[in-house]
N, C-alpha and C positions, 0 to 999 in steps of 0.2 A: 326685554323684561328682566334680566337677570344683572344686567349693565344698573338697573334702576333699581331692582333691590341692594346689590353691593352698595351703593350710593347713598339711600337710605339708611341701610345698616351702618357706615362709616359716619355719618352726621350723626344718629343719635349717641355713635359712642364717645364723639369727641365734641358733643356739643354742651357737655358740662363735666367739670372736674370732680373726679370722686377715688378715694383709696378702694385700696382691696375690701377690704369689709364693703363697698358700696353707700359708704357712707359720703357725700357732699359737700363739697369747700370750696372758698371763693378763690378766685387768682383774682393780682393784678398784675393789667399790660403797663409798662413805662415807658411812653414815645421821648425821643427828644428831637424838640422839633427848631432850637434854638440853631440859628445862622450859621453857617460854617466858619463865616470869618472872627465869630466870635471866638472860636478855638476854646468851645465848654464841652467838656463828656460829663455823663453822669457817671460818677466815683461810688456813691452809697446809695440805699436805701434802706429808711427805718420806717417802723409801722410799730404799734402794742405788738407785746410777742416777737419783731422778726428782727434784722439786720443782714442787711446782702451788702454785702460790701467787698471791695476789688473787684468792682463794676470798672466796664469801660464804654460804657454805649455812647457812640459819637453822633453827632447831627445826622438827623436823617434813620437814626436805629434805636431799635427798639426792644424791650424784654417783657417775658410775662414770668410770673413770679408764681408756684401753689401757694397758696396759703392753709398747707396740711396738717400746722402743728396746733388748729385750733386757735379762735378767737376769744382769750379769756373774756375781754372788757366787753362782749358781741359786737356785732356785726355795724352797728350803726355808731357814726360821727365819731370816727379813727381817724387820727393826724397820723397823714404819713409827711416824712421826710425826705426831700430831694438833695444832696449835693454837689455842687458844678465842682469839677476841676480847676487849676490856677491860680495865678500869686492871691487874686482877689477871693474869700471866703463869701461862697453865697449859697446859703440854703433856702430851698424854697418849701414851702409847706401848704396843704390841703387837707379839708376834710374831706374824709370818705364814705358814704354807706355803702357795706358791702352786701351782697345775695349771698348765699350758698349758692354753689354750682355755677355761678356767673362769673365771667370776667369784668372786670371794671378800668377801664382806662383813662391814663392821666397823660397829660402833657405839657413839659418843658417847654415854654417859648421867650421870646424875647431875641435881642443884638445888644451891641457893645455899641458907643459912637455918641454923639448926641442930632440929640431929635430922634434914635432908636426907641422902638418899645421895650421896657422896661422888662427884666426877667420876670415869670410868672408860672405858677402852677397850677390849670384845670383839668 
């Protein structure tokens, strides 16, 4: 019984993001799920409000981002910004709606090559 409260007690605390005040903000996760032999990390991300950047998340990894400082433009249809590593410039973009308290996840996919799927960000 006490194994199953601890258990409960840890999900509610970590199952949405909120500062010291107790107030609620959205995060977003970043997968990148793009091929290894593509040899793409994610370098940046931009959103209204944010920029993370000297990013190095390579194929296969992933980040989750608070979004603490407030969403001037709110919460609904945010273009965030993805950009790949390499001689080749490639940004990818998405809209976003975000929740309070929720995490919202995007991902990088795509290879290099042809007849490859093309880079893409949902």
């Amino acid at each position: 019984m006490k194994k199953l409260m601890i258990l409960v007690l840890a999900v509610t605390m970590f199952s949405c993001s909120s500062d010291d005040d107790g107030n609620s903000y959205p995060s977003l996760r970043v997968v990148n799920d793009i091929c290894e032999s593509a040899l793409k990390d994610i370098e940046y991300v931009e959103l209204l409000n944010y920029n993370f950047e000297t990013l190095n998340i390579p194929s296969g990894g992933e980040q989750t981002f608070a979004l603490d400082n407030g969403m001037p433009g709110g919460l609904e249809n945010i273009q965030v910004k993805v950009h790949l590593s390499g001689a080749q410039i490639i940004n990818l973009y998405t809209d976003v709606d975000f929740v309070n308290g929720e995490t919202v996840t995007i991902t990088a996919t795509g290879c290099d090559g042809e007849g490859s799927e093309p880079y893409d960000l949902n």
